[in-house]
Backbone bond lengths (Angstrom), bond angles and torsions (degrees), N, CA, C in turn:
res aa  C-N    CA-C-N  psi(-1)  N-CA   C-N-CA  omega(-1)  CA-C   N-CA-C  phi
1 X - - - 1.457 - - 1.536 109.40 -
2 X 1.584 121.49 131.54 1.546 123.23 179.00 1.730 92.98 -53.05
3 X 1.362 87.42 162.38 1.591 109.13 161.43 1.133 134.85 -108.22
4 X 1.238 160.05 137.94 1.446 145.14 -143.10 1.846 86.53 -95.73
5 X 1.652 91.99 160.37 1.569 109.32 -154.63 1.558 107.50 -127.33
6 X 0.913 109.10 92.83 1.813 102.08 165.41 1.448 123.10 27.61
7 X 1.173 115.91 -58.49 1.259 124.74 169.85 1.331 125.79 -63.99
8 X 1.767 114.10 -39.99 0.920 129.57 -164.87 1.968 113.12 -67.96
9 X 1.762 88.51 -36.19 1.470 93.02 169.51 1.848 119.56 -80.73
10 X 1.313 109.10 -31.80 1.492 107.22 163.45 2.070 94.59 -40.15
11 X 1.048 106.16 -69.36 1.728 92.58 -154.56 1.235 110.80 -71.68
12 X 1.547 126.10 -10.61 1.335 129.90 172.06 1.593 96.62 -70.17
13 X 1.191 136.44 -72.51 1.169 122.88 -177.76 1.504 130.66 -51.19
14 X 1.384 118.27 -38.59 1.499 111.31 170.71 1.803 117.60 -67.87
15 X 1.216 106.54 9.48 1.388 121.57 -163.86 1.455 94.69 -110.47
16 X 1.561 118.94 -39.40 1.606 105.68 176.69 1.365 103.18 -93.28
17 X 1.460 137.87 -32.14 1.579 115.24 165.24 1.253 132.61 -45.84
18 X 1.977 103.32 -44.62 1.515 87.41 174.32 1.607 124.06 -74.37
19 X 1.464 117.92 -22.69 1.421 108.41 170.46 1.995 117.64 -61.34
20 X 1.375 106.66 -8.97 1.427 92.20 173.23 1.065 118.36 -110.05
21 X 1.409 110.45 12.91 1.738 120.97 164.42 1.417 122.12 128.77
22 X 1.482 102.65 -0.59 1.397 94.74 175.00 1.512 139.62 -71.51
23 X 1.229 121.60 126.15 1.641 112.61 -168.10 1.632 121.30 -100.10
24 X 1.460 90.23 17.43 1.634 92.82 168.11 1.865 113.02 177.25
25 X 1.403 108.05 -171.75 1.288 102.82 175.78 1.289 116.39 -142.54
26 X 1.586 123.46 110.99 1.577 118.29 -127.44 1.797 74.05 -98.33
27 X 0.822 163.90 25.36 1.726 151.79 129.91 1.164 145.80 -78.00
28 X 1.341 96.26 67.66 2.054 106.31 -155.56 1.239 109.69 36.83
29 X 1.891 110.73 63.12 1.335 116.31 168.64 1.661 124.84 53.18
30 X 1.108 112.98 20.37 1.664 128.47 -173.05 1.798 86.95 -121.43
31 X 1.855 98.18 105.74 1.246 109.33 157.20 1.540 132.14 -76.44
32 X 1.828 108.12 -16.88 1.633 102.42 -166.35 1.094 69.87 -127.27
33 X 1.596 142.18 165.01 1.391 128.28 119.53 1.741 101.94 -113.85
34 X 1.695 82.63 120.96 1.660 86.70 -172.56 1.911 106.81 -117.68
35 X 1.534 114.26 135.00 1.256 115.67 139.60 1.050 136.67 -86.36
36 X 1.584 126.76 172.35 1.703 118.48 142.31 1.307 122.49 -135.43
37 X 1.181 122.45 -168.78 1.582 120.38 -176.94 1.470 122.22 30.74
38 X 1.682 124.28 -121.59 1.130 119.62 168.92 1.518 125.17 -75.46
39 X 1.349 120.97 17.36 1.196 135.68 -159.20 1.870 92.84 -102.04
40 X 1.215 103.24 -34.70 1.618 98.26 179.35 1.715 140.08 -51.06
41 X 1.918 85.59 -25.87 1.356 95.05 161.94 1.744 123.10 -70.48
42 X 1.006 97.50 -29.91 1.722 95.04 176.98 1.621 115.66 -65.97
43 X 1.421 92.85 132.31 1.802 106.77 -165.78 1.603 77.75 -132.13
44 X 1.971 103.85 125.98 1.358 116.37 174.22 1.490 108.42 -144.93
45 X 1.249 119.54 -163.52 1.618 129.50 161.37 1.131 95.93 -77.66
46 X 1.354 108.06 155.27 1.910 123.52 156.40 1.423 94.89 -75.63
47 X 1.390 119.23 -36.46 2.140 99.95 171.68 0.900 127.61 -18.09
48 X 1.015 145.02 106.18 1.746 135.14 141.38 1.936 91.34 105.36
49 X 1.406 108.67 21.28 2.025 99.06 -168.99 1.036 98.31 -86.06
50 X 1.325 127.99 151.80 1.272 153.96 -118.16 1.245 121.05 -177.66
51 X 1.741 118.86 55.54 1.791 113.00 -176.89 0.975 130.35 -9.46
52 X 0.945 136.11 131.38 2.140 132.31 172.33 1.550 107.96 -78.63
53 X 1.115 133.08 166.73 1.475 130.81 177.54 1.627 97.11 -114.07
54 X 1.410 114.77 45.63 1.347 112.80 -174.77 1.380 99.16 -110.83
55 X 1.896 111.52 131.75 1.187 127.27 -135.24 1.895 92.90 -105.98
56 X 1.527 101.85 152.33 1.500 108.66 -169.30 1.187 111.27 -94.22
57 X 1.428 115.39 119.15 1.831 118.03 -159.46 1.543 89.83 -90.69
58 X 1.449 118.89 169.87 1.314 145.64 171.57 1.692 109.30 -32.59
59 X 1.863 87.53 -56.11 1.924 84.68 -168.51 1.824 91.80 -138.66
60 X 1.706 95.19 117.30 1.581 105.69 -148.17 1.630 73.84 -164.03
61 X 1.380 80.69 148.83 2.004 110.79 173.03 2.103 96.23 -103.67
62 X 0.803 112.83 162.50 1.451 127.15 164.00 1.959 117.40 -145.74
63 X 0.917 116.13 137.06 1.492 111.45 164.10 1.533 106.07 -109.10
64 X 1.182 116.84 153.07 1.302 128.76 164.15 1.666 117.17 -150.73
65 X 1.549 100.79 135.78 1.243 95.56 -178.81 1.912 95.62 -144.15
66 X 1.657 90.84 142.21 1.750 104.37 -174.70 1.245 103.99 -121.39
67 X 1.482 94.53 169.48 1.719 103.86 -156.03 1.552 99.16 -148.95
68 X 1.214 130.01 22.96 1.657 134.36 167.25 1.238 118.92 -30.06
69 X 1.244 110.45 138.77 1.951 114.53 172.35 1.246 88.95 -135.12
70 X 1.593 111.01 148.45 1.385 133.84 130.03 1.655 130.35 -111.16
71 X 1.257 104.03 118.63 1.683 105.48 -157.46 1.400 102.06 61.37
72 X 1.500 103.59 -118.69 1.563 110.74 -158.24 1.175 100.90 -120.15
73 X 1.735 121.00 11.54 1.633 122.46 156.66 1.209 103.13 -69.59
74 X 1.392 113.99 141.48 1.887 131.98 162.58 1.914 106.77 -95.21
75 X 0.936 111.26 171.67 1.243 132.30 158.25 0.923 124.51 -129.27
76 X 1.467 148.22 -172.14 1.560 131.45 163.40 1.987 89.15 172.48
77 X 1.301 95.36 103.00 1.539 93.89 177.15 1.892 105.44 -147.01
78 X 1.374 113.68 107.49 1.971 103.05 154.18 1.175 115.75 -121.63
79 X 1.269 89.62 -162.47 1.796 115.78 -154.29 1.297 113.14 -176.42
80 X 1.519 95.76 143.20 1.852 104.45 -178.83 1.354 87.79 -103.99
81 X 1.330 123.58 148.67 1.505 159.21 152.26 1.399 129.61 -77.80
82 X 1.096 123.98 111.96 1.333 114.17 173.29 1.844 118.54 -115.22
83 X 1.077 112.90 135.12 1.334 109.10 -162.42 2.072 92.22 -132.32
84 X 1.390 105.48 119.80 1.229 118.48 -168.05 1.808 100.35 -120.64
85 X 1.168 109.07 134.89 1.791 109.94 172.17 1.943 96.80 28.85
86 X 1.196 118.71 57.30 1.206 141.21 146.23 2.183 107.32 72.42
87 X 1.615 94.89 19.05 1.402 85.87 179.77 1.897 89.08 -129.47
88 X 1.514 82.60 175.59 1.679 85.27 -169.65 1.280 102.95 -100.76
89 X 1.582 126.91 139.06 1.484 106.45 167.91 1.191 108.23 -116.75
90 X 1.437 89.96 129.31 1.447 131.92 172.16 1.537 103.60 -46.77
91 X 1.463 123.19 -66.88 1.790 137.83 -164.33 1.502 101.62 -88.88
92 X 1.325 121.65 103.25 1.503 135.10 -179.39 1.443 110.55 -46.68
93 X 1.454 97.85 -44.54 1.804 109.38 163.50 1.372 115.96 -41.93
94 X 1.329 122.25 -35.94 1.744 112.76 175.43 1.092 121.97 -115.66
95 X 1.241 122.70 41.68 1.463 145.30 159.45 1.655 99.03 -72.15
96 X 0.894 101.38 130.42 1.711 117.17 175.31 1.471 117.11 -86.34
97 X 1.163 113.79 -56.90 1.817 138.21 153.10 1.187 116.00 -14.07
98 X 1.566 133.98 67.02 1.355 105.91 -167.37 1.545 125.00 -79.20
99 X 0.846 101.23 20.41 1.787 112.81 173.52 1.378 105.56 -94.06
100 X 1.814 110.35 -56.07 1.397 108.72 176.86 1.526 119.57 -55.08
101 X 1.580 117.42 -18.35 1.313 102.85 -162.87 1.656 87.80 -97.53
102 X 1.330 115.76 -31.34 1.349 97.97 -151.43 2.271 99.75 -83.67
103 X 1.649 99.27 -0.09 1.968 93.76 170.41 1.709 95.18 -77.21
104 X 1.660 90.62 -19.73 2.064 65.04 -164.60 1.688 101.08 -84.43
105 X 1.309 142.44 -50.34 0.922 144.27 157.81 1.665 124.87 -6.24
106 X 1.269 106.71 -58.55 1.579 137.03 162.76 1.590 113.83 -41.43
107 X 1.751 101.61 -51.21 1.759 105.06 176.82 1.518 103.50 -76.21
108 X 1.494 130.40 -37.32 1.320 132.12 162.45 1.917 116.97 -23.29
109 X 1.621 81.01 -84.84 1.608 91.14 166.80 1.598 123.53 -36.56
110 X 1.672 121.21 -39.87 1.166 123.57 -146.61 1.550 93.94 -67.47
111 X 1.889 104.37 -54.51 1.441 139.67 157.78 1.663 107.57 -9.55
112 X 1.172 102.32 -60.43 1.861 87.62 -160.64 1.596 108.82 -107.06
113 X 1.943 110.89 1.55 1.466 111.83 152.63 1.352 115.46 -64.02
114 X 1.519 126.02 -28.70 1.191 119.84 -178.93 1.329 124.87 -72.28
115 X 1.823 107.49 -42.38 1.371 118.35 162.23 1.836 111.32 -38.24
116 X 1.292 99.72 -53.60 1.303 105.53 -163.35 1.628 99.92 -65.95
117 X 1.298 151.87 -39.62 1.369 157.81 -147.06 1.240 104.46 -113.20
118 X 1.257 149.52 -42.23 1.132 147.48 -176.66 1.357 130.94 -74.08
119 X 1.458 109.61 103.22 1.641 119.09 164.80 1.177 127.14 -105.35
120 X 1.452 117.19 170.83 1.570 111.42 -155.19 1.849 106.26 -80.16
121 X 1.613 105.31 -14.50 1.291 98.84 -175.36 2.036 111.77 -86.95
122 X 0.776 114.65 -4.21 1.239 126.71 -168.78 1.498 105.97 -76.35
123 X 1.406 122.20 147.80 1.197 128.57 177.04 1.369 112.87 -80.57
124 X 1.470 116.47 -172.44 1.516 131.80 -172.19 1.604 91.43 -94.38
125 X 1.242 96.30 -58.29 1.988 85.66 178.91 1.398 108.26 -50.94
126 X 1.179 113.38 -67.32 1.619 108.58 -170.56 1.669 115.40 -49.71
127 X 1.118 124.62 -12.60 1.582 114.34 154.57 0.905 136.64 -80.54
128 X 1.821 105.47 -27.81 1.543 132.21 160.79 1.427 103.14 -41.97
129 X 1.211 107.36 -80.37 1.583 104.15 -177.29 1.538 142.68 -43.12
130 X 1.213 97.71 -36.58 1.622 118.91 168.34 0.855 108.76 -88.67
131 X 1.110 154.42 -28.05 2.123 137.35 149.94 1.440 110.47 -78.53
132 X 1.538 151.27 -7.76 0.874 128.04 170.80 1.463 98.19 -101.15
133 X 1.195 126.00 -15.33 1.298 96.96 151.00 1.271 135.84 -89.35
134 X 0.843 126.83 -12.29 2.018 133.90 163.44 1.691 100.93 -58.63
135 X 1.459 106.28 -42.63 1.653 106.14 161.65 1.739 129.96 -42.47
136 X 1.292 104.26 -37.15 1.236 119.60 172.80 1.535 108.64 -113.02
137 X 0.919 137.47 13.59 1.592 137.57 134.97 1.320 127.74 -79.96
138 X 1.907 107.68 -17.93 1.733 100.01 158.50 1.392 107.24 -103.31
139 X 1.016 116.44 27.82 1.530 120.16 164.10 1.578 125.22 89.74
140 X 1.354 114.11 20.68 1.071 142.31 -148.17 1.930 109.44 -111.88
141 X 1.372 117.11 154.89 1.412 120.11 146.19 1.255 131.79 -112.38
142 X 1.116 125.59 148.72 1.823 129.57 175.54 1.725 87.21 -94.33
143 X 1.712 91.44 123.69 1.466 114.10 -177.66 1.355 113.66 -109.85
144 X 1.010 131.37 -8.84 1.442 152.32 161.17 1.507 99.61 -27.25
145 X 1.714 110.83 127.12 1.768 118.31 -179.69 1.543 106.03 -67.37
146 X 1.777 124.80 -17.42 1.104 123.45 175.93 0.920 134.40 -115.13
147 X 1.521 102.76 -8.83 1.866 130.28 152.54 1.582 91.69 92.72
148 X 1.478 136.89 5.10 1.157 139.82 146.36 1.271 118.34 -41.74
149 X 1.349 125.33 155.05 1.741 136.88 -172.98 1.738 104.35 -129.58
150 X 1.128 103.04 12.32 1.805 104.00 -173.10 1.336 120.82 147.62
151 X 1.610 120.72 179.23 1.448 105.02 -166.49 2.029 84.53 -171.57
152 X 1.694 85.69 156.48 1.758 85.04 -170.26 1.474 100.37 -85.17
153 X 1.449 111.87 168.26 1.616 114.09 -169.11 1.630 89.26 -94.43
154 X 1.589 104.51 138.68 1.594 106.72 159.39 1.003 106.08 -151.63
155 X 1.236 121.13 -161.75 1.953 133.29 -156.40 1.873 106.01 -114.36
156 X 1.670 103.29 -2.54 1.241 100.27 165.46 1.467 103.61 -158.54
157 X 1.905 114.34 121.40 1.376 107.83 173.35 1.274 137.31 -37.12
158 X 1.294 124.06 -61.29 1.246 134.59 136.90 2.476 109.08 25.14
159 X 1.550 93.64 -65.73 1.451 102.55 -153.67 1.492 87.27 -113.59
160 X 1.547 130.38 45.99 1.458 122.01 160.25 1.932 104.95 -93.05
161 X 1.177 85.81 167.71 1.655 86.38 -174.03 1.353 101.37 -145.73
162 X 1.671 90.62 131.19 1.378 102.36 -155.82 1.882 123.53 -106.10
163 X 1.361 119.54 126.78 1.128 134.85 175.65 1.445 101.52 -40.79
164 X 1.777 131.15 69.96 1.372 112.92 -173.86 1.837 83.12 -157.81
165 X 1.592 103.19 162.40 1.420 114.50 -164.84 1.267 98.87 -54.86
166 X 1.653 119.65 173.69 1.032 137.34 -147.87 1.401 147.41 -4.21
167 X 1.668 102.26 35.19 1.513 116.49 -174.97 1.556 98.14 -98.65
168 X 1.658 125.36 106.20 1.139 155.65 110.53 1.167 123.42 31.86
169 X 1.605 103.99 -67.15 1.568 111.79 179.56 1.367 124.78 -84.38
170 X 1.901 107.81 140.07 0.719 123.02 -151.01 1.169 114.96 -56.05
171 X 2.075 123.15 -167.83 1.668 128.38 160.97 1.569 82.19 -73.68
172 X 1.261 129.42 -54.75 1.564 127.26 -131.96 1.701 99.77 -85.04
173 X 1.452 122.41 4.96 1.232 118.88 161.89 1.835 118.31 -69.59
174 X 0.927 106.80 6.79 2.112 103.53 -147.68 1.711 85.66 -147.40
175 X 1.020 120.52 152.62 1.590 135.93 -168.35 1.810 95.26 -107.67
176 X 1.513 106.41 -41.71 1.496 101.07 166.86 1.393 118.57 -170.21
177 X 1.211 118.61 128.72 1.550 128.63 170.26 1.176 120.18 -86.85
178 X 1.921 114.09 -177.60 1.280 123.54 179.17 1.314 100.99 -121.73
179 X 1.366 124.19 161.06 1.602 130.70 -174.51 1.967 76.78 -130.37
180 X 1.006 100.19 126.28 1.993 97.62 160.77 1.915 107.30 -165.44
181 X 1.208 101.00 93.12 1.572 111.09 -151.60 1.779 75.22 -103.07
182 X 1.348 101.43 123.51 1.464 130.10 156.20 1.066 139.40 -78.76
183 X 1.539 150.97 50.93 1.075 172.94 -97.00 1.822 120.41 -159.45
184 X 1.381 79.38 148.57 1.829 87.72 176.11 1.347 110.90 179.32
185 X 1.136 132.52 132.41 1.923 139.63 167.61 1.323 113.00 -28.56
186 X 1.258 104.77 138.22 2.036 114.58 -177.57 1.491 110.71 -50.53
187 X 0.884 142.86 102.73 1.122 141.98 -169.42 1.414 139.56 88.54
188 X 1.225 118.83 20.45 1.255 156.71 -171.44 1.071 102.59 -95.93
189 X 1.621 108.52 127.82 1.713 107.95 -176.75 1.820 111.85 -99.53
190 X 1.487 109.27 16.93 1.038 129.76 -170.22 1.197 121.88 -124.24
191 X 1.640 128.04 127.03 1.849 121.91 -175.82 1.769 102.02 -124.49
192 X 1.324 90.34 158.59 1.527 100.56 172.56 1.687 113.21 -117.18
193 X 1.124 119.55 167.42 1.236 141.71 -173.73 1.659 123.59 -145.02
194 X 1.314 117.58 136.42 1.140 109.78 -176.35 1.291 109.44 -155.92
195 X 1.584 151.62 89.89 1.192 138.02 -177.24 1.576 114.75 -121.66
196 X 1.422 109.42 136.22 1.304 124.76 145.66 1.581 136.35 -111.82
197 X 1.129 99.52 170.33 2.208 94.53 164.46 1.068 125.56 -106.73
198 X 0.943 130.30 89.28 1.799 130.36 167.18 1.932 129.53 -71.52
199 X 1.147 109.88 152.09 0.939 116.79 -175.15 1.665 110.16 -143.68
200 X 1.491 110.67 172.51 1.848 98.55 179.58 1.610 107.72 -118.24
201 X 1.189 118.59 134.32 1.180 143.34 -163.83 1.502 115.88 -113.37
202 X 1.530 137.96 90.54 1.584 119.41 -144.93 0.988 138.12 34.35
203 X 1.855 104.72 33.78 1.329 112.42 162.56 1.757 114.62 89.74
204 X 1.766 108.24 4.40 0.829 129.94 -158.92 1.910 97.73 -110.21
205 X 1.081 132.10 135.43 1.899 127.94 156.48 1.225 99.83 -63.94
206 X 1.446 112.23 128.35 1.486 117.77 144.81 1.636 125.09 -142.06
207 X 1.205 113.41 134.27 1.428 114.42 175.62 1.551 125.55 -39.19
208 X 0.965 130.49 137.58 1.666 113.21 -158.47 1.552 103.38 -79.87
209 X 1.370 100.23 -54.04 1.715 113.42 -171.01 1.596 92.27 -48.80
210 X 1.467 142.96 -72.12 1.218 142.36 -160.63 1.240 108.79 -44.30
211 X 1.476 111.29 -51.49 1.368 133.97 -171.36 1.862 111.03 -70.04
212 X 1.084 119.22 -14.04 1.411 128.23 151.61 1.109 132.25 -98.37
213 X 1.509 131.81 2.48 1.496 157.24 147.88 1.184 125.03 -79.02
214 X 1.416 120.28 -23.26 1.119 134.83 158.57 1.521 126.26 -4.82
């Protein structure tokens, strides 16, 4: 039996956003941008991206990251995948892989150092600095083509502002950003991914999705 193909999930996914309402895809029109296998390390533009027809083996990592709009709402949410003896696990705890479990674990951690460090007066560099290095205190690299860790959500790419060294401006300029730190071990033919949107809430970080589940 074929195996589903890189590509195949790019159009599977832009196929279930737009049935739940989405009316566009605010990333140079690239709704999924998906890797797999050793492909995860590659950090590029959505410009000119171009699915691979490279097919999803039994026990395989995947990243995926989406970029949905409605009107002039954005989205911006990924995730690494792990797919073991041909099922996905859901519970990081039963990942067998201990590499796979311990990149995803790592973006976990990265996740709630930020919660923990982030105030509204603080700059974009100054978060830059203090998560890419906690990045390289769990032993890790920021693989990112711009060595950025995130960027604030707005209504035109153009005017995002980016979680990267010496940017000035503040958290409390932006209503809400993304944290999505790209990472993986020196020599590792394998990367992880992990993004959410946060925003501050009494002065407090909180994840948005959680923070609307509430």
């Amino acid at each position: 039996m074929p195996r589903i193909t890189v590509k195949q999930i790019v159009e599977l996914a832009e196929t279930y956003m737009t049935a739940a309402g989405v009316t566009g895809f605010w990333y140079y029109g690239v709704g999924a941008f998906v890797f797999a296998g050793e492909d995860t390390v590659r950090s590029t533009s959505g410009r000119g991206y171009i699915p691979s027809n490279r097919e999803i083996q039994e026990n395989y990592i995947i990243t995926i990251d989406l970029s949905p709009q409605h009107g002039n709402i954005w989205g911006d949410y990924a995730r690494t995948i792990i797919i073991e003896n041909g099922q996905v696990k859901k519970n990081v705890m039963l990942i067998e892989n201990r590499e796979f479990k311990d990149g995803i674990l790592s973006e976990e951690k990265l996740h709630e150092q930020l919660v923990k460090i982030a105030k509204l007066d603080m700059t974009f560099g100054e978060v830059y600095n203090l998560m890419n290095d906690y990045i390289a205190d769990l032993g890790y690299l920021n693989l990112d083509f711009r060595g950025n860790l995130g960027h604030s959500i707005e209504k035109c790419m153009d005017n995002r502002i980016y979680i990267e060294r010496g940017n000035n401006a503040k958290l409390s300029e932006t209503a809400y950003f993304t944290f999505e730190p790209h990472i993986s071990k020196a020599g590792s033919g394998y990367g992880f991914k992990m993004e959410n949107i946060y925003c501050f809430e009494n002065s407090q970080l909180v994840d948005v999705l959680k923070a609307k589940n509430m």
